[in-house]
C-alpha positions, 0 to 999 in steps of 0.5 A: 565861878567863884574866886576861889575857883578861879584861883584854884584854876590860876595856879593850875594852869599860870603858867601854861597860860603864861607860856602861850602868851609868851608865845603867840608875842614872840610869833608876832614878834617874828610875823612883824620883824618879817614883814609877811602874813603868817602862812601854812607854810611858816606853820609847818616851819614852827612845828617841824622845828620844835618837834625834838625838842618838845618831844624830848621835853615830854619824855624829862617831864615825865621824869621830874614829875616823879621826883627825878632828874635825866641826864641822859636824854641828849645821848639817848638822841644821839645813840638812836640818830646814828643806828638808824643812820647806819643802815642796819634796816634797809629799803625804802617803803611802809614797813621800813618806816615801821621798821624804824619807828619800832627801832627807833622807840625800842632803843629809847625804852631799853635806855630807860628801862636800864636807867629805870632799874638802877634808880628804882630797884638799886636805889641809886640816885637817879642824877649819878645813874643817868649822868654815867649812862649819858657818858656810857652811852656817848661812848657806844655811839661813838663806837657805832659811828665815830664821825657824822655819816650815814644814810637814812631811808627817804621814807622817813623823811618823805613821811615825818617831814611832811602832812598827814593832812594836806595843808591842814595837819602836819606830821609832826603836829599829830605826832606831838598831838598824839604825846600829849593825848596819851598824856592826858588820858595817862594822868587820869588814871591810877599810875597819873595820879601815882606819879604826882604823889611819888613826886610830891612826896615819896614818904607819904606815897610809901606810907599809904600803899603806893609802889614807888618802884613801879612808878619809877621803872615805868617813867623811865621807860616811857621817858626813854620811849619819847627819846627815841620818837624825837631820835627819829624826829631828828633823824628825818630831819638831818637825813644822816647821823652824827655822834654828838647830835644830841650832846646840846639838847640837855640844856634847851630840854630842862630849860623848855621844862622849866619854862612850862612850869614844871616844879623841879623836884617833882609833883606840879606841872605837866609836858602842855607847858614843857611843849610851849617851852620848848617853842618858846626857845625855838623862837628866841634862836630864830629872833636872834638870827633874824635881827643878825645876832650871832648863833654863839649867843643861843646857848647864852640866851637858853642859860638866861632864859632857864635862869629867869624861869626858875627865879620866877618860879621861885616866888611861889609859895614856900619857895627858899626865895620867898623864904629867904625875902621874909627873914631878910625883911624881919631881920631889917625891921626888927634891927631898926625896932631894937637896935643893931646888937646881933646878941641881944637880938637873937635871944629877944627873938628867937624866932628869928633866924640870925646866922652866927658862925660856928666852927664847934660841931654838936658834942656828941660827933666825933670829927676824928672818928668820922674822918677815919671811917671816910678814909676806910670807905677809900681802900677798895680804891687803893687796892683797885689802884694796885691791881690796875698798876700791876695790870699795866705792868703785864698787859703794856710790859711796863717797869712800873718801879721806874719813877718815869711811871710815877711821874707820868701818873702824877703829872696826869692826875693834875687836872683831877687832883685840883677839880677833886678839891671844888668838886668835892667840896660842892659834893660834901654839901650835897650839890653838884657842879655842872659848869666845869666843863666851859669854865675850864675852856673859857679860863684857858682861852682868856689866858692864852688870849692875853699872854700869847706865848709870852709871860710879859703879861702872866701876871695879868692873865693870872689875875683876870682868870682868877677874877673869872672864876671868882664871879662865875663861883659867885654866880652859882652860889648865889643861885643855889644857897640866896634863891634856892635853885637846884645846883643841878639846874643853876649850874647847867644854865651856867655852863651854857652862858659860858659855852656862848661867851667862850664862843664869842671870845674865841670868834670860834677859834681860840688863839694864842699860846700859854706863858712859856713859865706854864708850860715848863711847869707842866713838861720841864723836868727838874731833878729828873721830876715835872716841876707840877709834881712838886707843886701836887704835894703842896696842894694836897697837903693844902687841901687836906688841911682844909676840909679836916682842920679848918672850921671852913672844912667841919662846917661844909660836912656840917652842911651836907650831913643837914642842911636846916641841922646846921642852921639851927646850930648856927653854921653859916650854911649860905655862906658856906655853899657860895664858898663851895662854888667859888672854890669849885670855879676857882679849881676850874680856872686854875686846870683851865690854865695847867691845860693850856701849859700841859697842850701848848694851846686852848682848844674847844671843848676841852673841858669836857672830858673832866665832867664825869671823872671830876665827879666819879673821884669823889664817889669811887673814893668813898664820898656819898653823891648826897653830901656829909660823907667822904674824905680828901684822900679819898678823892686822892685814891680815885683821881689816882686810880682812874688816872692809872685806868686812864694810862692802861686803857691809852696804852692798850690801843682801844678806841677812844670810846672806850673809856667814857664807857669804862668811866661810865661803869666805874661810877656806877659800881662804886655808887651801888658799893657805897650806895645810901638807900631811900626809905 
């Protein structure tokens, strides 16, 4: 075989091969700290508890592979752990566990169908799609099963818990056997083939002849599908249900898929890798506890894990890292060639791309004219806002011209008024911030920690939070704009670091209580109005200024409309997308400490619920998901009005559930509004 080929079959296959050897070291690693010989026993052990996740990771990398993202994989878990947990099948033999398999891969394939027809026939953004289904789907769980319970017939667990081959074949290695034969034999037909063309470039897919819709549909139905074998999976192995069984999935998932050398953004790799990925992690978890090591370092361990995967897949050919090293060492050999003078430099070598700042957009864009389009693009908010307000006043018998209505609305809005700021403006150049949620918990349990219900030490609760946020901002930005990562991804594995770090700061149990100064700003009343209020106006008056009049401002929309269009015209677009995150994480810790005041203490998880609204107030205000498009007062109408849907919806006694579902549908009837097509 010549060197060619081998180098054709090495960069096929590096990095499974990579992620084997990984393996088998960690396994010994295991084997060895044990100190007994590995078994059948310790086998079945290993298989059995990677199953869920290596079939899940299948069904994610089916969804890459053709240039997509998945969101929903976790709540499609959960959603088919608590049907098949309430016992809407009963009895206890063969056709039960067909039953439920049936069941089971029916609900994963309707999800996927769902989402599937959205990205492929609306042409929605396939990252909104699956992140508003993920929340509408949480919400329906919840409304099946509010808290873990239930009962799943023995005959699943007696069935996939156990050999189909005594001592020889476990039931669980056959099934993700079985995954990966289907695979092997779908990659070698005309849709395989299809698949990768469609991820490695949906344009040139298009041109010659290629029906991009159907691969789409279809990948999202066979994604869902496996969701549903690794629901089922998972139920067998719990014996009950539980709401939120899947919610921590989403991370190990994209992790095991990164791991396993599948490129992100579609058109390289295969679910072989994504399986060895996701035992790969399943191992480090079982490395930390076996050396003692607390379980709050295992989202940690995922976050970094994920994070070194994509950075070593980054050094690979024209990735924006290797990229961004070769003009870092042109630009260091050329100023020690011909001198410091950055002028001079970049007229004698065009070639080279020296940034300079610019705060003048190209002539022929009118900033003025565009601005005012944004801000029509947010009257369909304002009059939703207004028929909310009215539905409110009937349906709650409600004065809604009593400003105690007005005030409560402000005061509410607080939280999404300031993450509209950062979000926003990471939306505005066409990435997305995924670490709010624990960046907002972890910055409210240092604040509580350290001012324990006193404001002696607010000052430097205050500092230390800002410190915080500043290096998780910092963080982010450097992952997307120096090496190149997906925002999506970058900010995932963040938020993963800081669920563990937020875990081992609290031991589990946040403590303490905010500066008494907080939470008068947040319940005192002052000329009859929550002292906040005041401060809101300031700080939309502030935000505005930014994004419309400030060179920072044309210079983030300069980013978002295109990227390598505004390099070329010097804007300091790197710069420009760390700015964003340090803001976005700045706006974080800054709600993080409001909460705390707004409460009277940190709890866990209580950035959740901000994820999904923080994003919907952009799109429902007229903001584009992709970036170049929206207007701060936009945003303002949105936060507005879901904070209005929000006190309905409070007021009117439904479930709780509800409202992820309603919040859910409202993304995406606003993205289908306002959609931007694909060509």
């Amino acid at each position: 075989m010549s060197d060619h080929s081998y180098g054709r079959m090495l960069d096929q296959f590096g990095s499974v091969i990579a992620a084997a050897a990984v393996l088998i070291l960690l396994v010994f690693m295991v084997t060895l700290k044990s100190g007994a010989s590995f078994e059948y026993f310790d086998l079945l052990l290993l298989i059995q508890g990677g199953t869920t996740l290596a079939i899940a990771a299948i069904g994610g990398t089916l969804v890459i592979l053709g240039g997509g993202f998945d969101l929903s994989v976790g709540a499609v878990i959960s959603l088919v752990n608590v049907v098949l947990a309430s016992q809407f099948i009963e009895g206890d033999g063969p056709g039960t566990f067909l039953a439920m398999l049936v069941l089971a891969i029916g609900i994963g394939s309707a999800c996927g169908l769902v989402n599937g027809l959205l990205v492929a026939y609306l042409r929605l953004q396939s990252i909104v799609v699956t992140l508003a289904t993920m929340f509408i789907l949480q919400g329906v769980t919840l409304l099946i099963m509010d808290s873990p319970g239930g009962e799943v017939p023995g005959i699943i667990s007696s069935t996939l818990m156990g050999d189909l081959i005594p001592d020889v074949m476990p039931t669980a290695g056959f099934m993700i056997l079985a995954c990966l034969g289907a695979w092997a034999w779908l990659k070698r037909t005309p849709y395989g083939l299809h698949l990768y063309a469609v991820g490695g470039n949906m344009a040139s897919a298009s041109a010659v002849g290629i029906r991009i819709r159907r691969v789409l549909l279809l990948k999202y139905c066979a994604a869902g599908a496996l969701y549903g074998l690794a629901g089922l999976f998972l139920t067998a192995q719990t014996g009950s249900g539980d709401p939120l069984v899947g919610n921590s999935l989403l991370l190990p998932v994209f992790a095991a898929i990164v791991i396993g050398g599948t490129r992100l953004g579609g058109g390289r790799g295969g679910p072989l890798g994504s399986v060895l990925g996701a035992y790969i992690l399943m191992v480090i978890v079982n490395l930390l506890l076996i050396f003692s090591v607390s379980a709050y370092y295992s989202t940690i361990a995922q976050g970094v894990v994920l994070i070194i995967a994509v950075l070593l897949n980054a050094l690979g050919s024209g990735s924006p890292l290797r990229e961004f090293i070769a003009r870092t060492l042109a630009r260091m050999h050329f100023r020690r060639t011909h001198g410091r003078d950055r002028r001079n430099a970049h007229h004698a070598r065009p070639g080279i791309d020296i940034v300079q700042s610019s705060s003048t957009p190209p002539p022929h864009i009118s900033l003025a004219k565009r601005y005012r389009k944004d801000i029509m693009l947010s009257v369909p908010a304002l009059i939703a806002l207004i028929l909310i307000v009215l539905a409110t006043a009937v349906i709650l018998d409600l004065n809604i011209f009593r400003w105690s209505y007005w005030n409560s609305l402000i005061v509410l809005s607080t939280f999404l008024i300031i993450l509209a700021l950062g979000q926003g403006a990471v939306i505005l150049t066409g990435g997305l911030d995924l670490s709010l949620p624990w960046t907002i918990a972890l910055c409210a349990f240092i604040f509580t920690g350290i001012t324990q219900g006193s404001n002696e030490n607010l000052a430097q609760a205050l500092i230390l939070v800002t410190l915080t946020g500043l290096a998780i901002g910092l963080l982010n930005g450097i992952m997307v704009a120096v090496l190149g990562f997906s925002s999506i991804v970058a900010t995932l594995a963040t938020n993963g670091i800081l669920q563990g770090l937020a875990l081992l700061y609290s031991q589990g149990t946040p403590s303490g209580f905010p500066a008494p100064a907080v939470s008068w700003l947040m319940t005192a009343k002052l000329f009859g109005i929550t002292p906040i209020a005041y401060l809101m106006l300031l700080f939309v008056a502030f935000a505005v200024f930014l994004l419309t009049c400030t060179p920072f401002g044309r210079q983030v929309y300069a980013t978002g409309s295109n990227l390598k269009a505004a390099h070329l015209s010097g804007v300091p677009a790197n710069r420009i997308l760390i700015l964003v995150f340090v803001l976005s994480s700045l706006c974080a810790a800054l709600v993080g400490v409001l909460l705390t005041g707004f409460s009277g203490q940190a709890s866990l998880g209580m950035g959740d619920d901000f994820l999904l609204p923080s994003i919907a107030v952009i799109v429902v205000g007229g903001g584009l998901i992709t970036g170049g498009r929206g207007h701060y007062l936009g945003m303002l109408a949105g936060v507005l009005l879901l904070t209005a849907l929000q006190m309905l919806l409070s007021g009117s006694g439904l479930p709780y559930a509800v409202r992820p579902i309603i919040f859910g549908s409202v993304l995406l009837l606003a993205v289908a509004s306002l959609k931007e097509r694909f060509s």
